[in-house]
C-alpha positions as CSV (number, residue, x, y, z in Angstrom):
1,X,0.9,14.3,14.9
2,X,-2.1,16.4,14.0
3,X,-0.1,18.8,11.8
4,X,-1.1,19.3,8.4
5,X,1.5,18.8,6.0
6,X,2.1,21.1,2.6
7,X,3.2,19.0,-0.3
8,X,3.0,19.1,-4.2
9,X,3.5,17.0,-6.8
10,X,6.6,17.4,-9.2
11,X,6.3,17.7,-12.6
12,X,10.1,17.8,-13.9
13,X,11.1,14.6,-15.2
14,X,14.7,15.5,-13.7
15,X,13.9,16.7,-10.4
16,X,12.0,13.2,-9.7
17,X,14.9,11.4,-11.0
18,X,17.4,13.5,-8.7
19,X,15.1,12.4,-5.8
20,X,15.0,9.3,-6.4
21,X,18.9,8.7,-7.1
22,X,19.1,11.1,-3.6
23,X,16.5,8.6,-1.4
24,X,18.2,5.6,-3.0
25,X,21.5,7.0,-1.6
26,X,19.6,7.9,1.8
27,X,18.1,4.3,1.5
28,X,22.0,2.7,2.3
29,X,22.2,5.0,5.5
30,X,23.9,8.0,4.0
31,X,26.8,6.2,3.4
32,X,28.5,5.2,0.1
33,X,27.3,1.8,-1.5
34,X,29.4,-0.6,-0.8
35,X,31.9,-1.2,-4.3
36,X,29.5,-4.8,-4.9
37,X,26.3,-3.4,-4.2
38,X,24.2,-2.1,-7.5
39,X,21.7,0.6,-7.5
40,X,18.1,-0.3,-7.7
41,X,16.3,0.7,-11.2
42,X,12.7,1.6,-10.2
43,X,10.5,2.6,-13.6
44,X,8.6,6.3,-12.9
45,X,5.9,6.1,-15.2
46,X,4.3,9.5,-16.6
47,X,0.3,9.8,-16.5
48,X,-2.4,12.4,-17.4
49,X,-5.5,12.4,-15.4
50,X,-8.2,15.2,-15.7
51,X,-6.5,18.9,-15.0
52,X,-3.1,17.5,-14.2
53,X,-0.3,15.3,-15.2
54,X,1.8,13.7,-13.1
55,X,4.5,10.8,-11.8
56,X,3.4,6.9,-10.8
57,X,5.2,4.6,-9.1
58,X,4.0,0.9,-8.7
59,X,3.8,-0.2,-5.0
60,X,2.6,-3.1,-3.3
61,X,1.7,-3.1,0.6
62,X,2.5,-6.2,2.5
63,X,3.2,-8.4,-0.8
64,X,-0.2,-7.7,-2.8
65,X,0.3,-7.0,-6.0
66,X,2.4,-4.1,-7.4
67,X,-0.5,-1.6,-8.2
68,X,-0.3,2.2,-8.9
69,X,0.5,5.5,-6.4
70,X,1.2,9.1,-7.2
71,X,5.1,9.9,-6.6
72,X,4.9,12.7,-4.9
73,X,8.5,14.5,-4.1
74,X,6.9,16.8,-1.8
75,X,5.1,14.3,0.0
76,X,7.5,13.1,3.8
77,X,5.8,9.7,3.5
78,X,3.7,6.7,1.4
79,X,-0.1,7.1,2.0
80,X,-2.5,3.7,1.1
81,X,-6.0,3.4,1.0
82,X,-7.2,0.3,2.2
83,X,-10.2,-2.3,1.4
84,X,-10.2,-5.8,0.5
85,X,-6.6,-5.4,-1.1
86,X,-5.1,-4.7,2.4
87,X,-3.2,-8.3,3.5
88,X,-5.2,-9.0,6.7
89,X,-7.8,-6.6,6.1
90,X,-10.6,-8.2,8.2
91,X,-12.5,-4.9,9.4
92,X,-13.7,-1.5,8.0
93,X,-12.5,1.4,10.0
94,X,-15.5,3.5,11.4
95,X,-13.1,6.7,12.6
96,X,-10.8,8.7,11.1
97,X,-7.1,8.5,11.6
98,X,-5.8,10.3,14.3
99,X,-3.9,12.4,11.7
100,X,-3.7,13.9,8.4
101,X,-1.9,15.7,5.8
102,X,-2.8,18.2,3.9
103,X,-1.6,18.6,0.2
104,X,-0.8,21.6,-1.7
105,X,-4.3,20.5,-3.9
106,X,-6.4,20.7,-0.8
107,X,-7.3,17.3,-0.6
108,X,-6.7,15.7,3.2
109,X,-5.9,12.5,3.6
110,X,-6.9,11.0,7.6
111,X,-4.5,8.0,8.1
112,X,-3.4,5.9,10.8
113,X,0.4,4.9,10.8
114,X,1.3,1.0,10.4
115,X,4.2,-1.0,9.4
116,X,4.6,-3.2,6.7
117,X,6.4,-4.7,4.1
118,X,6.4,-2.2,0.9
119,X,7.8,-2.7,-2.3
120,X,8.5,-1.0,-5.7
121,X,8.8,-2.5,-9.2
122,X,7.1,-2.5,-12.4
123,X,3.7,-1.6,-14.1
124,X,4.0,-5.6,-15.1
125,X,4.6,-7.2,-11.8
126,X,8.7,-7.4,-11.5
127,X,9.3,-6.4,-8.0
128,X,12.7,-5.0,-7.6
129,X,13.3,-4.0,-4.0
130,X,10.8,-4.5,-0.8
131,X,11.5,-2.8,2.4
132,X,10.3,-5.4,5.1
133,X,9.3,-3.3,7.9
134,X,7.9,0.3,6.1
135,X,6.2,3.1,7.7
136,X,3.2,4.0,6.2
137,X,0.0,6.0,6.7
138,X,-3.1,3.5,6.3
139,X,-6.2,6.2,4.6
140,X,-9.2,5.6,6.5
141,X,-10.7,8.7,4.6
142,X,-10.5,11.2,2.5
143,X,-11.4,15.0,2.8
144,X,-14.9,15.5,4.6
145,X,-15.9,12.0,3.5
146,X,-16.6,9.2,6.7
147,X,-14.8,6.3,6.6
148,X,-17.3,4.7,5.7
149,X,-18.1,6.5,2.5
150,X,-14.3,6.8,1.7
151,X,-14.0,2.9,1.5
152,X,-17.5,2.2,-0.1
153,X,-16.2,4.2,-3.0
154,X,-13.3,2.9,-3.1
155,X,-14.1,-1.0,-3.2
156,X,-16.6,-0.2,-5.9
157,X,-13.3,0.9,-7.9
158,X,-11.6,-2.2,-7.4
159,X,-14.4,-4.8,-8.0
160,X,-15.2,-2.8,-11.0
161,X,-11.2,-3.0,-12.2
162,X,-10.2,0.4,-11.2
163,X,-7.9,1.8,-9.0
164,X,-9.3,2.7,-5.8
165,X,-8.8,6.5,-6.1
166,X,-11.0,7.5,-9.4
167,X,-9.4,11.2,-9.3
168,X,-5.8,10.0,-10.6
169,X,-6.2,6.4,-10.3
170,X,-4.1,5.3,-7.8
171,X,-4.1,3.7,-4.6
172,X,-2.6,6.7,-2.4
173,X,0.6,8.6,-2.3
174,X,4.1,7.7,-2.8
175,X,5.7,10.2,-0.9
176,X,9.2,10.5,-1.6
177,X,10.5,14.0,0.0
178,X,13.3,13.9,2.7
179,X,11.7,15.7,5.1
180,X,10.1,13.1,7.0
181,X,11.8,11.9,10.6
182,X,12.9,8.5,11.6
183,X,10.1,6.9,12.2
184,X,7.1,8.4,9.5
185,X,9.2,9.3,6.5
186,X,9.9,8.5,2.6
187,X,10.2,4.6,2.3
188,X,12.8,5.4,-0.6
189,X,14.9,5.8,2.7
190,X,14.0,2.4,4.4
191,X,14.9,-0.1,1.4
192,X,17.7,-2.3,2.2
């Protein structure tokens, strides 16, 4: 899965709400809710960094803490750098991923795809759904940058209270487009 990928960031505060009420609706297999079940409430928060503004969505990989990633509604799937952060991180990666994606900015993400448990919530901690087995593309680097380089920079973020990714401060992307396949697409789609 070499392909590079086109994607883009949305910046109407309607269309990322359609999306979202479409991948929750995706996320119970296409069919109707059941007449018990309630919808899930995720809070889209609405940031400004350097030339851009933008969407954020607070995400937590395998039951860290609920930390920040771009919502991107053109992005097929949820991109994560990792460091320290990562639950069982006990290695650096020395090669890139064995694929990428390429976003409408020009910036290349090189990622690895793993499985775990993902979930969304609030800017304060509340979780409020966690998909347990989520396909995701674990960043080993970033554009041109080595591995290596990519996750020096971003570890001096974190111990320095930042996000890892100083551009927008996040921690990756949040894809939520429904273009992805079955197995490597939006995690709106895999919630319970």
């Amino acid at each position: 899965m070499k392909a590079e990928r086109p994607g883009f960031l949305c910046r109407l505060r309607g269309a990322v709400l359609v999306a979202v009420s479409l991948a929750v609706a995706i996320g119970a297999g296409g069919r109707p809710a059941a007449a018990a079940a309630a919808p899930y409430e995720v809070p889209i928060y609405h940031f400004r960094a350097a030339d851009y503004q933008g969407f954020l969505i607070y995400a937590s990989v395998g039951g860290e803490p609920l930390v920040p990633f771009l919502f991107d509604t053109g992005s097929p799937a949820m991109f994560s750098v990792y460091g320290r952060w990562w639950p069982g991180y006990r290695t650096l990666f020395d090669e890139p991923g064995a694929d990428k994606i390429k976003f409408a900015s020009g910036t290349v993400y090189h990622y690895a795809p793993v499985t775990t448990s993902v979930s969304v919530g609030t800017r304060r901690g509340r979780v409020v759904a966690t998909a347990a087995l989520a396909a995701i593309g674990r960043i080993t680097n970033i554009d041109e940058q080595s591995p290596r380089r990519s996750f020096r920079l971003w570890a001096e973020n974190v111990e320095a209270g930042r996000p890892a990714l100083s551009g927008d401060g996040t921690y990756g992307n949040f894809g939520a487009a429904l273009h992805g396949d079955a197995s490597f697409g939006t995690v709106m789609a895999q919630y319970p």
